[in-house]
Wavefront OBJ file of the C-alpha trace (Angstrom):
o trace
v -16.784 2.550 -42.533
v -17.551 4.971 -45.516
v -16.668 8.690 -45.058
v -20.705 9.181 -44.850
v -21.617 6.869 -42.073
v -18.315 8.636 -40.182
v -19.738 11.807 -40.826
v -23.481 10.966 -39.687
v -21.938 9.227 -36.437
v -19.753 12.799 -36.048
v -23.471 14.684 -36.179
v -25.035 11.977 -33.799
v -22.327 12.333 -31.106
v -21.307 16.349 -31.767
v -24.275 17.179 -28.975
v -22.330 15.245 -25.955
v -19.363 17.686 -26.669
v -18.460 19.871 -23.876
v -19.094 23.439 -24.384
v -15.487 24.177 -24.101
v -14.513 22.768 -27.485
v -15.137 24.877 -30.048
v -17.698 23.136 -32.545
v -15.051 24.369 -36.005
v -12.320 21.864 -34.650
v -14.922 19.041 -34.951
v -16.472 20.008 -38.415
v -13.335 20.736 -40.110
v -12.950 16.687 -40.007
v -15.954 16.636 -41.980
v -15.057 13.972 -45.215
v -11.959 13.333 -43.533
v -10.396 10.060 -43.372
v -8.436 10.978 -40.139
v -4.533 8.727 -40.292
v -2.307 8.910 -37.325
v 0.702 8.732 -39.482
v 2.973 11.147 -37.241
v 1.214 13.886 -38.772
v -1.787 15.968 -39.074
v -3.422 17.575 -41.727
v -3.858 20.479 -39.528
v 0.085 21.015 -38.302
v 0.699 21.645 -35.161
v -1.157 23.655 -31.965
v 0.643 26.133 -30.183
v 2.474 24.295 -27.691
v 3.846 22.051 -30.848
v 1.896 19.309 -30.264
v -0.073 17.501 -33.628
v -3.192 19.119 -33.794
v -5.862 15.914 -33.576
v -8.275 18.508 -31.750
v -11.558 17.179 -32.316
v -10.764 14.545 -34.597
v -13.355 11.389 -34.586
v -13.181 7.884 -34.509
v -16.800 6.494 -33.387
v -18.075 3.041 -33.840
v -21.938 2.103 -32.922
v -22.401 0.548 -29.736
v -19.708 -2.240 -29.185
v -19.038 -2.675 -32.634
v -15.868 -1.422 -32.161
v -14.963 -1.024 -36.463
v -12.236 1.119 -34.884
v -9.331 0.037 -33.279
v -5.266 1.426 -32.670
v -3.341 -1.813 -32.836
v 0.761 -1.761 -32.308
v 1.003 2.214 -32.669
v 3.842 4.900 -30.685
v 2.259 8.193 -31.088
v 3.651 11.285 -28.875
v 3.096 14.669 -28.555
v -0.580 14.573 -29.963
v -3.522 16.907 -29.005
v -7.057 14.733 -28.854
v -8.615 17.094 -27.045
v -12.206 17.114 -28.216
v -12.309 14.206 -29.906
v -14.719 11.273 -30.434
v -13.124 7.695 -29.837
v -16.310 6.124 -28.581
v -16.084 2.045 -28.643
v -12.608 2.346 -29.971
v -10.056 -0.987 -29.262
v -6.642 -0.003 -28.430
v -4.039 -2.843 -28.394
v -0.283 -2.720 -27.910
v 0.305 0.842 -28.199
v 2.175 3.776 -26.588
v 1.049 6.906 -25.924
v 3.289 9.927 -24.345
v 2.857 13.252 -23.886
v -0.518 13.325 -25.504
v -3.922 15.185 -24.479
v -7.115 13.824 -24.335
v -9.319 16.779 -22.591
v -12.509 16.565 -22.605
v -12.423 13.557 -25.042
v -15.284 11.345 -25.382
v -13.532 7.508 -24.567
v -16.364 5.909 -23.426
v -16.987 2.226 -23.848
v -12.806 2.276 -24.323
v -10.857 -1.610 -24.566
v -7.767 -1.614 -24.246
v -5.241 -3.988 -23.998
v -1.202 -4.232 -23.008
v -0.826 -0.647 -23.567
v 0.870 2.300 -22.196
v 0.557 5.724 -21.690
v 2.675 8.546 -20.249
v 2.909 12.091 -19.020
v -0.870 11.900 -20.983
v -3.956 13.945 -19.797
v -7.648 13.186 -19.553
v -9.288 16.211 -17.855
v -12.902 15.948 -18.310
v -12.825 13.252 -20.899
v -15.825 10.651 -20.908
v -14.270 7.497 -19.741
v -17.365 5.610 -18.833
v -18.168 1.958 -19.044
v -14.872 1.497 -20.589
v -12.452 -1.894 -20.174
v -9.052 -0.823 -19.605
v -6.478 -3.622 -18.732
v -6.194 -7.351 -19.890
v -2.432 -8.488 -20.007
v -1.387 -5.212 -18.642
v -1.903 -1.193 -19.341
v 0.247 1.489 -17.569
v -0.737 5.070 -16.976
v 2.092 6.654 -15.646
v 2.505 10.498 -14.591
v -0.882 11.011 -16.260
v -3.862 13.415 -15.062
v -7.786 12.340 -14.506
v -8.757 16.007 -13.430
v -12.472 15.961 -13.309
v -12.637 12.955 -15.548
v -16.092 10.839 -16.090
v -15.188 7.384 -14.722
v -18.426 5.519 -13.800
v -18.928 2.065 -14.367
v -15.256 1.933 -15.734
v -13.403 -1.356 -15.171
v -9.874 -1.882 -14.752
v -8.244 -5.346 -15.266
v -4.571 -5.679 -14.832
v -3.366 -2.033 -14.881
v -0.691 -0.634 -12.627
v -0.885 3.600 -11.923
v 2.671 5.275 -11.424
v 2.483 8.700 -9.832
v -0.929 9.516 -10.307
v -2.586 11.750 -8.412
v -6.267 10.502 -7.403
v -8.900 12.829 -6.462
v -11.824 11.275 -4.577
v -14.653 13.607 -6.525
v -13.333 11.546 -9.411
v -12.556 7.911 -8.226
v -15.198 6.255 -5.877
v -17.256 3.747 -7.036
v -14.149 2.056 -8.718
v -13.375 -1.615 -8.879
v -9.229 -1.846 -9.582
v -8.978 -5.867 -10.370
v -5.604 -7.126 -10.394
v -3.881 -3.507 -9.879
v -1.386 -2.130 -8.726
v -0.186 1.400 -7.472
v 3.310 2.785 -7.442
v 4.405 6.417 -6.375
v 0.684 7.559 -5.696
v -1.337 9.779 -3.735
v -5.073 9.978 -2.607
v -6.213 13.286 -2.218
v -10.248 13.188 -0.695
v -12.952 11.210 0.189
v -12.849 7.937 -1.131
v -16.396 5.839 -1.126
v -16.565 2.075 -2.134
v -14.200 1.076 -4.173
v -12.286 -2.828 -4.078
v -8.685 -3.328 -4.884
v -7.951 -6.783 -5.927
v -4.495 -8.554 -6.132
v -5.406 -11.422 -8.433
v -8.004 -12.172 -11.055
v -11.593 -12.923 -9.911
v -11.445 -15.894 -12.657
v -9.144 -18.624 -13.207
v -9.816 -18.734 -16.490
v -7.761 -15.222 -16.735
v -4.646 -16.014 -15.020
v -4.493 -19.059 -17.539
v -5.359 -16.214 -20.720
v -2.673 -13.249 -19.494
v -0.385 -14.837 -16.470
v 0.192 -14.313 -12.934
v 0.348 -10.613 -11.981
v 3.000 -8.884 -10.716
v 2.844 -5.198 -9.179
v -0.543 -5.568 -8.005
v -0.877 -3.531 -4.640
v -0.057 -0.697 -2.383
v 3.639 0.578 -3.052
v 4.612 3.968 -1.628
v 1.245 5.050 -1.504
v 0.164 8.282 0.210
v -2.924 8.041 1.901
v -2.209 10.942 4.152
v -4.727 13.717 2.615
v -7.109 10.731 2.136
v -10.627 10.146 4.180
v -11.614 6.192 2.913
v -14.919 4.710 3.093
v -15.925 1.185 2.378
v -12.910 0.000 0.707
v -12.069 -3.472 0.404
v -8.918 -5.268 -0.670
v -8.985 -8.611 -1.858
v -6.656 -11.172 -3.093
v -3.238 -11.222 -1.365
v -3.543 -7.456 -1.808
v -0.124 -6.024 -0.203
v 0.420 -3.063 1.579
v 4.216 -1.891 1.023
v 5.081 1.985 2.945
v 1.842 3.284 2.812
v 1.646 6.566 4.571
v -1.969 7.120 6.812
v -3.881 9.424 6.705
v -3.393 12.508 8.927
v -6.814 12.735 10.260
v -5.519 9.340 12.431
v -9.710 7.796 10.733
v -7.500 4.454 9.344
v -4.777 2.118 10.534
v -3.033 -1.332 8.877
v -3.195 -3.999 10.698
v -3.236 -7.958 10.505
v -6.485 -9.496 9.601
v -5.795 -12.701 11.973
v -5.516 -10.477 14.915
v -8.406 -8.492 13.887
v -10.295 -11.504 13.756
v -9.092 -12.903 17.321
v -10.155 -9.446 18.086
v -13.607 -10.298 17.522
v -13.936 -13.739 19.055
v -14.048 -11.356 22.505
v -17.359 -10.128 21.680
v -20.752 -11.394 20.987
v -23.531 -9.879 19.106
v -26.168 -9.428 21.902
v -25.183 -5.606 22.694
v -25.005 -2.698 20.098
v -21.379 -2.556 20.437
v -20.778 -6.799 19.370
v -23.342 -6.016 16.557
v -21.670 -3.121 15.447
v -18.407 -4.797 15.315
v -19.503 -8.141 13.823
v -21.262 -6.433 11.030
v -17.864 -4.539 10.175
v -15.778 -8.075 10.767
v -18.214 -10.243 8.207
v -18.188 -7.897 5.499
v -14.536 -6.689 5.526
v -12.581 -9.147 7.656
v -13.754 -12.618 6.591
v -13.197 -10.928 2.523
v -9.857 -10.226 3.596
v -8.930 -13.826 4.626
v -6.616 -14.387 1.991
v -4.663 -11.221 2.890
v -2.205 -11.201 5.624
v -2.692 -7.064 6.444
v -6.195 -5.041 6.291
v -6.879 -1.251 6.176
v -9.676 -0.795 9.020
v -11.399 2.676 8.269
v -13.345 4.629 11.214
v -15.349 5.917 8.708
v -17.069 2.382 8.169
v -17.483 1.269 11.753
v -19.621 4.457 12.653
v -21.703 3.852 9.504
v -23.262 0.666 10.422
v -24.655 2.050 13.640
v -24.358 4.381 16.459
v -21.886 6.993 15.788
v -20.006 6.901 19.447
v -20.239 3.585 19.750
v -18.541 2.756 16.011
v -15.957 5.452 17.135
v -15.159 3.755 20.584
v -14.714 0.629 18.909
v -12.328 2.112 16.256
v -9.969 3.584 19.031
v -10.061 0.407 20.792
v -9.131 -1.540 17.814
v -6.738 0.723 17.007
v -5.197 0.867 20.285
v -4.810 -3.180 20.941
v -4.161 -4.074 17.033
v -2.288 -1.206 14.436
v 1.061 -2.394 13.178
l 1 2 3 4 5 6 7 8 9 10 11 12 13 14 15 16 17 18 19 20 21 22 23 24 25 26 27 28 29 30 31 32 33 34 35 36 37 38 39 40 41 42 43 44 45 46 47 48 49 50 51 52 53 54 55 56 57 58 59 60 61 62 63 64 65 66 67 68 69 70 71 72 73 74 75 76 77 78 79 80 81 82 83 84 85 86 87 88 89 90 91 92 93 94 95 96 97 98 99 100 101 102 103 104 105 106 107 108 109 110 111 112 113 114 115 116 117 118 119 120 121 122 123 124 125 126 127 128 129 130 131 132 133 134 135 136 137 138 139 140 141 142 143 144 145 146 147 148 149 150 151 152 153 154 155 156 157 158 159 160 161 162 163 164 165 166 167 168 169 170 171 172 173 174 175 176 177 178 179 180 181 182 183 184 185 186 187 188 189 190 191 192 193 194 195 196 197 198 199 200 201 202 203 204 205 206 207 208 209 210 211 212 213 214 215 216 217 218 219 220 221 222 223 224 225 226 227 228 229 230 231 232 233 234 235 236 237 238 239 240 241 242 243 244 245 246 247 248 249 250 251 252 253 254 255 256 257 258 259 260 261 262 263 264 265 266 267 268 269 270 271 272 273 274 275 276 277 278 279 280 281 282 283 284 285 286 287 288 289 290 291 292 293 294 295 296 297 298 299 300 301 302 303 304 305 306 307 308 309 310 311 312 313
């Protein structure tokens, strides 16, 4: 891309910058080449990281003329910048900042990143995954994550924060040394690929699933966990609005009920569209939030402690 067509994409894109960055860290990239050779032209910030503030990398819409391929950068400040429909692939990135960063329409693949923040960075409609990604010890404060899709990435010690992470779909994850801190609204958590067609591009996946997971300061509604997905010393949440327990006994459960009372319709509802999805996994995380939404409030919350009562592990 010539230094002009960079510099006209930098003036289409400088308007979706958040107030908070100051426009002079943008323009002073202005018939810049930008090179992430270790270095930047700009030295360091103040807290001695390389000073990337603002720097941009934009392609037009799925283009992607931009990509990071086989880089180790560390101790980097992107905060401010523009990496819209960038492709990262087989890189490593630790101890860098991305506040307030526009990422959206992101692919990456088999990459990592650590001890890296993205407070209020655009993430949207971005492809993270494929092969395997790591975040570990990394921070989504008040990120923008909607219609993001995740596909083969496994979160170590994150901290998740419902305002920022319903209306998620986590294929083929997995989730080590985490907490859930909110309320959490529809999201799926799947343990294998949808597609055969994947597992035959990237492998079987390994640490997919729940593993010391704290769901204590958590409220979860209308998740659903697909797959084989595994629950491994998962800690409930205080409020006492979710237990584990097996989905063949939940299912026996049902067969004492039939459908001809608000309480049978209630629970059938909540069996076909959780339950009967859950087949192929041998534990299910039954929400009380979800039974009192497909009906009457008591009744979904007497049939929650009942289930509870007769079925958590």
């Amino acid at each position: 891309m010539l230094v002009t067509d960079i510099k006209r994409c930098a003036n289409k894109m400088r308007r979706k910058l958040p107030k908070s960055i100051p426009k002079e860290l943008i323009e002073r990239w202005n018939g810049l080449v930008p090179k992430l050779d270790g270095s930047s032209p700009f030295g360091l910030t103040l807290d001695g990281r390389q000073d990337f503030r603002g720097v941009f990398y934009v392609s037009p819409m799925g283009e992607y003329l931009y990509r990071f391929e086989d880089l180790s950068i560390q101790d980097t400040d992107f905060s401010g910048g523009n990496f819209q429909y960038l492709g990262v692939e087989r890189c490593t990135f630790r101890n860098c900042l991305f506040d307030c960063a526009i990422m959206s329409g992101w692919r990456v693949h088999l990459s990592k990143f650590e001890n890296c923040s993205f407070k209020k960075a655009d993430m949207r409609q971005s492809s993270i995954g494929f092969g395997g990604t790591e975040f570990s010890s990394c921070s989504f404060d008040a990120a923008r994550l909607a219609r993001i899709g995740f596909t083969y990435v496994v979160f170590n010690d994150i901290d998740f924060d419902g305002r920022d992470w319903s209306h998620v779909l986590f294929e083929t994850s997995g989730f080590w040394n985490c907490r859930f801190i909110g309320h959490f609204k529809d999201s799926r958590f799947l343990a294998n690929y949808l597609y055969e067609d994947q597992r035959v591009e990237y492998g079987n996946p390994d640490h997919t699933g729940f593993h010391n997971v704290d769901l204590s300061q958590a409220e979860i509604e209308m998740w659903g966990f697909l797959k084989g997905w595994v629950f491994d010393d998962v800690r409930l949440p205080k409020s006492g609005t979710a237990f584990l327990c097996k989905v063949r006994l939940l299912l026996e459960f049902g067969t004492k009920f039939t459908e001809d009372n608000e309480f049978g319709r209630i629970l059938w509802r909540y069996l076909k569209i959780f339950a009967t999805d859950s087949i192929s996994n041998a534990t299910i995380l039954v929400s009380k939030h979800d039974l009192t939404s497909f009906g009457d409030v008591d009744t979904g919350a007497q049939i929650y402690e009942l289930m509870k009562t007769q079925l958590a592990r």
